[in-house]
VMD Tcl script that draws the C-alpha trace (Angstrom):
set ca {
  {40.87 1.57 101.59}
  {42.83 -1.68 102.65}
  {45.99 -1.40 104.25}
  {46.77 1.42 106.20}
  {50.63 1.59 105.08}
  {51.82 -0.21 108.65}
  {53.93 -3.83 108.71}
  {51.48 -6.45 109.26}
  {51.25 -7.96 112.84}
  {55.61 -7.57 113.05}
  {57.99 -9.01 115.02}
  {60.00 -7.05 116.94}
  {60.03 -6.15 120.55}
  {56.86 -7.24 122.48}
  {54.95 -7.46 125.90}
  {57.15 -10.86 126.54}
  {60.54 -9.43 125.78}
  {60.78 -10.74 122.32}
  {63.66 -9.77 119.97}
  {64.51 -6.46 122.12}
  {68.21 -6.79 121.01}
  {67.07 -6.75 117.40}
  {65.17 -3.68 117.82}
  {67.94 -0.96 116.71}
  {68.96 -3.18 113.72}
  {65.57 -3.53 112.87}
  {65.22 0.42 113.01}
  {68.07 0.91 110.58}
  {66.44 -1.34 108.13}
  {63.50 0.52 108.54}
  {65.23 3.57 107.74}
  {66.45 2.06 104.68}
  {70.49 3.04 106.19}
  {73.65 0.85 104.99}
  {73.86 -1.70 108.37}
  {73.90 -4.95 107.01}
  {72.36 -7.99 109.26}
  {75.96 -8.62 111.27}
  {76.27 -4.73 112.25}
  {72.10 -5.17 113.33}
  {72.99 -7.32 116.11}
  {74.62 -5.94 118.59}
  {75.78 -9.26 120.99}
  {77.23 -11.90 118.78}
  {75.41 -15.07 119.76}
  {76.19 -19.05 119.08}
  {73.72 -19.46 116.37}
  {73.14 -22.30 113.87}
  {69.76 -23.10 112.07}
  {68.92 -26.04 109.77}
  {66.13 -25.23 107.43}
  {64.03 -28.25 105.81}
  {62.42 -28.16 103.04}
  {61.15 -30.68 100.71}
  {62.88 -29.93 97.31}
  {64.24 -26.36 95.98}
  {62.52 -25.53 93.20}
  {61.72 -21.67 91.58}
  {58.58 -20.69 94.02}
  {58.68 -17.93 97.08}
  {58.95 -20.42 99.87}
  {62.48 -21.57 97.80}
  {63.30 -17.84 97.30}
  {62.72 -16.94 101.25}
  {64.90 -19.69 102.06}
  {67.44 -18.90 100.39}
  {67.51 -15.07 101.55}
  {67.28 -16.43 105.64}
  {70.09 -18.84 104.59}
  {71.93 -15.41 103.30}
  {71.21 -13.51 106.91}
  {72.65 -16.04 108.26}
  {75.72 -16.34 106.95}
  {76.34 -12.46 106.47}
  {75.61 -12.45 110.26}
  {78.26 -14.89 111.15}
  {76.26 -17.62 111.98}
  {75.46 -21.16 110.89}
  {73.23 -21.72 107.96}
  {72.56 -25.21 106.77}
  {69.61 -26.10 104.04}
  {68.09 -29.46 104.16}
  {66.23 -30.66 101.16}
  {66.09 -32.94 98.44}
  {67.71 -30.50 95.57}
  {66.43 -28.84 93.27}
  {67.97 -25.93 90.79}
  {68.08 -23.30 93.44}
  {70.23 -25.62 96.05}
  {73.08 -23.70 93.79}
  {71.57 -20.62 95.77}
  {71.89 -21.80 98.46}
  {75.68 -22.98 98.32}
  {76.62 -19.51 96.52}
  {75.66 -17.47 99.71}
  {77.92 -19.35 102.13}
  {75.45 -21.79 103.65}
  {75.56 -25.51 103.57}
  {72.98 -27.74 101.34}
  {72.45 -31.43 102.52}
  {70.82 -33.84 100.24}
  {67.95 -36.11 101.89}
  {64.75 -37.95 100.37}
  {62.47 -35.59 102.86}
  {59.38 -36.63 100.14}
  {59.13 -39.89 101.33}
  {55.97 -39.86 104.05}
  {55.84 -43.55 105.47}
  {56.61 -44.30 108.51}
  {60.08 -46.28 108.01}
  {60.87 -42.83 105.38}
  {60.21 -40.81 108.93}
  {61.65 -42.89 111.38}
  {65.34 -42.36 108.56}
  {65.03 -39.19 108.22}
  {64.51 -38.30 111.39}
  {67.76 -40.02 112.61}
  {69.22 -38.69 109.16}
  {68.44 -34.94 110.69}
  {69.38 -35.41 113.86}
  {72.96 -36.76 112.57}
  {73.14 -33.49 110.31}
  {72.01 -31.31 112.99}
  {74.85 -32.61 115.20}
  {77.32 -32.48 112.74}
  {76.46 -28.64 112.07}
  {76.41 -27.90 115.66}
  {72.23 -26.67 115.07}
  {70.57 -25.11 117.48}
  {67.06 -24.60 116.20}
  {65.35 -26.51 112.93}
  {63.31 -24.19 110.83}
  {60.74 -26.41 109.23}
  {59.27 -24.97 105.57}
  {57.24 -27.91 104.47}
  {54.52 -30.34 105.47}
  {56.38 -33.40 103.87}
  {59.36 -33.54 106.24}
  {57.35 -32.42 109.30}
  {56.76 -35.66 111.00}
  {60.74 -36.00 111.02}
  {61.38 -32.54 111.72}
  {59.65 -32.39 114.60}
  {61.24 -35.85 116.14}
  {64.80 -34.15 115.36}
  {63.88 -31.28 117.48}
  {62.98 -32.88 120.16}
  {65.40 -35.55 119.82}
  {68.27 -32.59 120.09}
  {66.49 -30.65 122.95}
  {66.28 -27.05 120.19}
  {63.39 -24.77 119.29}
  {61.55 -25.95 116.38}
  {60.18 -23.15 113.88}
  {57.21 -23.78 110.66}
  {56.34 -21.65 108.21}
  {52.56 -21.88 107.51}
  {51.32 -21.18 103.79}
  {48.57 -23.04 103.56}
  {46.20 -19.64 103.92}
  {43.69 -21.67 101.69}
  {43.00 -24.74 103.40}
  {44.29 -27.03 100.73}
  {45.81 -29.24 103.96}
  {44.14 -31.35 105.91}
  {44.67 -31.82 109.99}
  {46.45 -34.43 110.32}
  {48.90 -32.92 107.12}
  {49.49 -29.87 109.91}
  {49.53 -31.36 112.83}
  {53.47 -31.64 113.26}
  {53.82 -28.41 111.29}
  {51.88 -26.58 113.93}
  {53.59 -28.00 116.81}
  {56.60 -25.84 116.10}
  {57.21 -23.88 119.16}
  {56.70 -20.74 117.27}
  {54.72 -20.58 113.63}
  {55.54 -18.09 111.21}
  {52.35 -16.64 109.35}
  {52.90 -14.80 106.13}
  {50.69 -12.29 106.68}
  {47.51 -11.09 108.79}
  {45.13 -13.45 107.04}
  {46.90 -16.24 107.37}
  {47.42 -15.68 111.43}
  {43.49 -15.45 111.54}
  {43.19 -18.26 109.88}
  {45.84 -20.36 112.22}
  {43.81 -19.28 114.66}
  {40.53 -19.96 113.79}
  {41.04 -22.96 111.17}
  {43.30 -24.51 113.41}
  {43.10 -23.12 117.00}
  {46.56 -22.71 117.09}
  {46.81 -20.15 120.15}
  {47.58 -16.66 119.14}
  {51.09 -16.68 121.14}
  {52.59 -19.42 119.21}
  {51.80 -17.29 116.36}
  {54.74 -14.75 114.64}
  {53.54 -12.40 111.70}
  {56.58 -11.77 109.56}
  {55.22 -10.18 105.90}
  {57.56 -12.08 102.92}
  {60.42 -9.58 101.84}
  {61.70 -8.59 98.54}
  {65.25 -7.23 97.22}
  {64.35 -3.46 96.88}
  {67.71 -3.31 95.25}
  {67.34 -5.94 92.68}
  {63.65 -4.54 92.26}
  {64.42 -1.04 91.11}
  {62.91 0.65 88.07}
  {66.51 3.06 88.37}
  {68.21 0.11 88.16}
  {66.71 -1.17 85.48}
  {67.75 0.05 81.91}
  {65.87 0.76 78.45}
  {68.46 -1.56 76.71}
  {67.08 -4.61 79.23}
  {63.53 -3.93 78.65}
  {64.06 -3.47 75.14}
  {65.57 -6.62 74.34}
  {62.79 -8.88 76.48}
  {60.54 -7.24 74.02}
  {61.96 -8.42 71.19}
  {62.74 -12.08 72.61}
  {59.06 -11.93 73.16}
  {58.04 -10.23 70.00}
  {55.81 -7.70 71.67}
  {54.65 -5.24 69.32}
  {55.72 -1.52 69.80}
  {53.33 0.71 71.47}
  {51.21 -1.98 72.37}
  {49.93 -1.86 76.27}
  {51.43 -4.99 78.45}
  {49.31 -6.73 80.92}
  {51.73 -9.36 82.64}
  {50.34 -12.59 84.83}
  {53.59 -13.75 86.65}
  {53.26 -16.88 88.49}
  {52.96 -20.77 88.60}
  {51.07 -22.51 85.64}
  {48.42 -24.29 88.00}
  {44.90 -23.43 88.18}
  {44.20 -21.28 91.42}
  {46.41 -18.58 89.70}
  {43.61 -17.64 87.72}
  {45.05 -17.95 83.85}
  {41.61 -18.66 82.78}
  {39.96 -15.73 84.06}
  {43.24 -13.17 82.58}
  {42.24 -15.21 79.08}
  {38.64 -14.10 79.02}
  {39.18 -11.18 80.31}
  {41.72 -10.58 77.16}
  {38.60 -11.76 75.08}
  {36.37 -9.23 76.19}
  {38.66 -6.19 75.23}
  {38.55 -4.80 71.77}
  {42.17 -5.93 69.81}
  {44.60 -2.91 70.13}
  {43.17 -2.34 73.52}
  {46.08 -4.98 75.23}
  {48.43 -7.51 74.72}
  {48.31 -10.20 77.72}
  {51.66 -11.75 78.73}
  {51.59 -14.96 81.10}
  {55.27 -15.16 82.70}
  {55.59 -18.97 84.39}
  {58.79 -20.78 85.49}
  {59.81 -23.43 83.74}
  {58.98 -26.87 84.16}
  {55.02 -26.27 83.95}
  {52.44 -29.34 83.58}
  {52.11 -29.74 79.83}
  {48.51 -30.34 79.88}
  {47.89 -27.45 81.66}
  {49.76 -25.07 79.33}
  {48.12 -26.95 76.43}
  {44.40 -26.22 78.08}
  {45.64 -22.87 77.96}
  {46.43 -22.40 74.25}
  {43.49 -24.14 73.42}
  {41.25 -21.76 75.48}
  {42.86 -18.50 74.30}
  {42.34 -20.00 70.49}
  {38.54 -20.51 71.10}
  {38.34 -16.75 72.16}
  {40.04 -15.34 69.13}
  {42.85 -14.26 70.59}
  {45.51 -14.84 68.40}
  {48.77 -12.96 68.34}
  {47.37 -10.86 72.11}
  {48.92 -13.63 74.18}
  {52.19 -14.25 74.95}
  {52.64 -17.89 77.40}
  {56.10 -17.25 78.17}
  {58.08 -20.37 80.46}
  {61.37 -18.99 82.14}
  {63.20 -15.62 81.90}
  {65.85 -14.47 83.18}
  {65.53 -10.65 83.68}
  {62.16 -10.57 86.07}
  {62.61 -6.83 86.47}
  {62.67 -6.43 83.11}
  {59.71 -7.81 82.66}
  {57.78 -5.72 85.16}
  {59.46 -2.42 83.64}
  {58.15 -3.75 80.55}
  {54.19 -4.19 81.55}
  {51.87 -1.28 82.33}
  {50.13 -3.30 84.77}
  {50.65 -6.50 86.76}
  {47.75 -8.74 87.29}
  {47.22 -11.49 90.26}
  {44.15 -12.66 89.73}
  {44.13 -15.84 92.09}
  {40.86 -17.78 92.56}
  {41.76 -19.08 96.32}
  {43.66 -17.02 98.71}
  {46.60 -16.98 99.31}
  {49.10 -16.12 103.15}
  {51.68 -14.81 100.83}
  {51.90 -12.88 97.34}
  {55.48 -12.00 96.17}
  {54.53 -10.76 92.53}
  {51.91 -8.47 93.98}
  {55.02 -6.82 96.22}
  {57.87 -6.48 93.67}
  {55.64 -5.35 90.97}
  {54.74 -2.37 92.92}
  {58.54 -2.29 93.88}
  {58.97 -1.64 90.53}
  {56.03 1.29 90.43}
  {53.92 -0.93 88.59}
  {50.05 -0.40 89.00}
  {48.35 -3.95 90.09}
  {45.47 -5.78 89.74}
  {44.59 -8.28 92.54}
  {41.74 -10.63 93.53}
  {40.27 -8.77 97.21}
  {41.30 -12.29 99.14}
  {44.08 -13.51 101.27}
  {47.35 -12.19 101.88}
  {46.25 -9.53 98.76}
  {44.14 -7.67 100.68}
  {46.68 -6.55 102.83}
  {49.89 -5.71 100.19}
  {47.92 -3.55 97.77}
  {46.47 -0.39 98.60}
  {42.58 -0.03 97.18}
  {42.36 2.56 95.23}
  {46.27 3.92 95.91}
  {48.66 1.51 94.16}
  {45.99 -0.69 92.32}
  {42.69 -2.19 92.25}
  {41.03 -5.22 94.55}
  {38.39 -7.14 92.57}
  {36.13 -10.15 93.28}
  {37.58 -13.90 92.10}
  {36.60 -15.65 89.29}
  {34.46 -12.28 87.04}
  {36.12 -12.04 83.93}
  {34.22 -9.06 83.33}
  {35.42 -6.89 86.27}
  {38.93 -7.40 85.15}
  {38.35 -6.52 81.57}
  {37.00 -2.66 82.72}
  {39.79 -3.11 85.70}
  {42.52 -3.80 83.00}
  {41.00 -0.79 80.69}
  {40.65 1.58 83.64}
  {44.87 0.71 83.82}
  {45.19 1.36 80.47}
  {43.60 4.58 80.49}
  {45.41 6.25 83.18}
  {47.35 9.75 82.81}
  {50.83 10.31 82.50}
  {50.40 12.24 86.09}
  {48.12 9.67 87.93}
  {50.50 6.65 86.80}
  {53.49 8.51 88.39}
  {51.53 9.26 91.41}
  {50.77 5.35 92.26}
  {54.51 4.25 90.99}
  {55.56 6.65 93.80}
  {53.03 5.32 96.52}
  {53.18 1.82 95.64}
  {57.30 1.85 95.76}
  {57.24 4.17 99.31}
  {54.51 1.22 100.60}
  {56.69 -1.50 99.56}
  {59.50 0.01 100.91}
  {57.98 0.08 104.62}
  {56.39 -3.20 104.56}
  {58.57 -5.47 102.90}
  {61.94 -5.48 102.88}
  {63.86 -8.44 102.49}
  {66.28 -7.26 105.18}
  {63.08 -6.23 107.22}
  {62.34 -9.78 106.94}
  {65.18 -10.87 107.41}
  {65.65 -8.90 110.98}
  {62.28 -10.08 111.86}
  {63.16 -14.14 111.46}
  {66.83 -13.94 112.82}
  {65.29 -11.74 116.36}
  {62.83 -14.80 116.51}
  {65.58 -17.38 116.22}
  {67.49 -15.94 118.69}
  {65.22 -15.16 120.85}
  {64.12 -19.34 121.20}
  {67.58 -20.32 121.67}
  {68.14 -17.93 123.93}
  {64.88 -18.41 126.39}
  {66.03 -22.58 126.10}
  {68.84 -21.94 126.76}
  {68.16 -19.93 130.20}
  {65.32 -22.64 130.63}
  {68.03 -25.51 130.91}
  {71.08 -24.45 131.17}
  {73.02 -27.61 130.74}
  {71.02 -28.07 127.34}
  {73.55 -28.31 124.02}
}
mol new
graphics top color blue
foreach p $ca { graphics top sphere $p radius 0.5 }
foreach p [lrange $ca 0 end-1] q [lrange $ca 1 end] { graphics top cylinder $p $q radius 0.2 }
display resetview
């Protein structure tokens, strides 16, 4: 079986001393008690982080920064977003922190040389203490800021796939500390890209185990997505969350549909909005060649996501490359949904074999047809058993305010050990 029900690789206290004055907060989250992040830390600190990121759009790295953005403010400190907008820059504003427009897309080296003075000037006017860096684009700048200002500079790695090259991650990596999504992705920092193993900080994405509550969710919500997606009643829902672009495996969910007799399933594919047309359109066409008809939904946007996962009887993630991260894969079983995920990447290690879903190869249509029927076909009993262990494994391993903990102990703990290294540093 994979996963062993234990946080990945987490950050808490270590052999070097790191994030010992989180580790009672970090406890309390653990223990799922009411201490929010300000009662977790128990000596108030001067703290102010700038995260950069190239434009905030509807994805998980967006989502994550928002919900740091929110620790930080909730624990007092500074919070200040750096990006070139987006819709969820609203987000970001509506939690207390402060959003500052730059053009961090542009890669030449005038572009760099501006923004870097452009960060620096924002990072002194915020009083920042440490730059959290979330995306290749801006890292050539980033980096120059940091040192430019004497602070710690943190990256977020999520290239688990090796869709970068090198010289795309050299900057990134140079971070004093790099944040790896999961276990997979550390590996592969290390042996991709030799980045030594104590530069390296394991902190699993979180999700809001409040927001992502079946209780929470009621019959009246579920009923009406149905009918705004005219599902037909009784009809078992397979649901494909995720970005319309290739590697998340739409293809293989289609023929898969193909391959099961017609009142067998209904396939929904859930995508933000904003998707590339010709990519939907290659889509259609491909799910009208199999027969499919009236079984597939290709739905763009929605506003109740919980809904939506109360409203399938199994959640499938079948990515062709792997991935360091998989969000879906964690708030579907929040919401005691059974899952179906490809055995690669960061997937391996949030769903339980066997326990609160299924692991299958890439790419074979044909193992996720009997995969998706085996769903189908459990019991009453069995389903309630893995909506129980898949919530109670979600619930240990990732927590947004788990996460949360986990990144504001590693911010502190780099401002602090600068600080002690030169004293007369701002």
């Amino acid at each position: 079986m994979i996963g062993d029900g234990r946080a990945v690789g987490s950050y808490e206290s270590g052999g070097r001393g790191l994030g010992r004055h989180w580790s009672p907060g970090v406890e309390k989250l653990q223990n799922r008690g009411e201490a929010s992040i300000a009662e977790a830390v128990p000596e108030r600190r001067a703290l102010s982080v700038m995260q950069v990121i190239t434009r905030l759009e509807a994805g998980g790295a967006e989502r994550t920064t928002v919900e740091i953005a929110d620790a930080l403010a909730r624990a007092r400190y500074g919070a200040v977003v750096v990006s070139e907008g987006g819709p969820v820059s609203r987000e970001v504003e509506r939690v207390g922190a402060q959003h500052v427009t730059l053009p961090l897309s542009n890669q030449g080296m005038l572009a760099a040389r501006r923004n870097t003075k452009l960060l620096v000037e924002t990072a002194r006017t915020h009083r920042v203490n440490l730059i959290h860096l979330r995306a290749v684009e801006p890292a050539a700048s980033a980096k120059a800021a940091a040192e430019a200002l004497a602070v710690p500079l943190v990256s977020t790695f999520y290239d688990a796939g090796g869709t970068l090259g090198r010289r795309q991650l050299r900057d990134m990596l140079a971070a004093d500390r790099v944040i790896a999504g999961s276990a997979y992705a550390a590996k592969r920092l290390q042996e991709a890209h030799g980045l030594a193993p104590e530069k390296i900080v394991t902190i699993p994405r979180g999700i809001d185990l409040d927001r992502f509550d079946p209780a929470r969710v009621s019959t009246e919500r579920v009923i009406t997505l149905a009918r705004e997606w005219r599902l037909p009643d009784g009809m078992p829902v397979a649901l494909l969350p995720g970005a319309l672009i290739e590697d998340k495996g739409h293809a293989t969910f289609i023929e898969a549909l193909a391959l099961l007799p017609g009142a067998e399933v209904i396939g929904v594919i859930l995508a933000p909005e904003g998707g590339e047309a010709r990519y939907r359109d290659k889509l259609i066409k491909l799910a009208k060649s199999r027969g499919l008809g009236g079984r597939l939904r290709l739905i763009e946007g929605c506003r109740d996501v919980p809904a939506a996962y109360q409203l399938a009887d199994v959640v499938v993630s079948p990515a062709l490359r792997p991935t360091s991260s998989n969000r879906v894969l964690a708030e579907a079983q929040a919401m005691g949904r059974p899952v179906i995920a490809t055995a690669h990447g960061a997937a391996a290690e949030i769903v339980r074999d066997g326990e609160t879903g299924w692991l299958i190869a890439p790419g074979e249509a044909k193992v996720l047809a009997d995969t998706l029927q085996a769903a189908m076909r459990l019991d009453l009993e069995t389903r309630r058993a893995v909506a129980v262990a898949a919530r109670a494994h979600v619930e240990t391993n990732f927590d947004v305010d788990l996460m949360c903990a986990r990144t504001l102990a590693l911010y502190e703990d780099l401002v602090t050990a600068r600080r002690r290294a030169a004293p007369s540093a701002r």
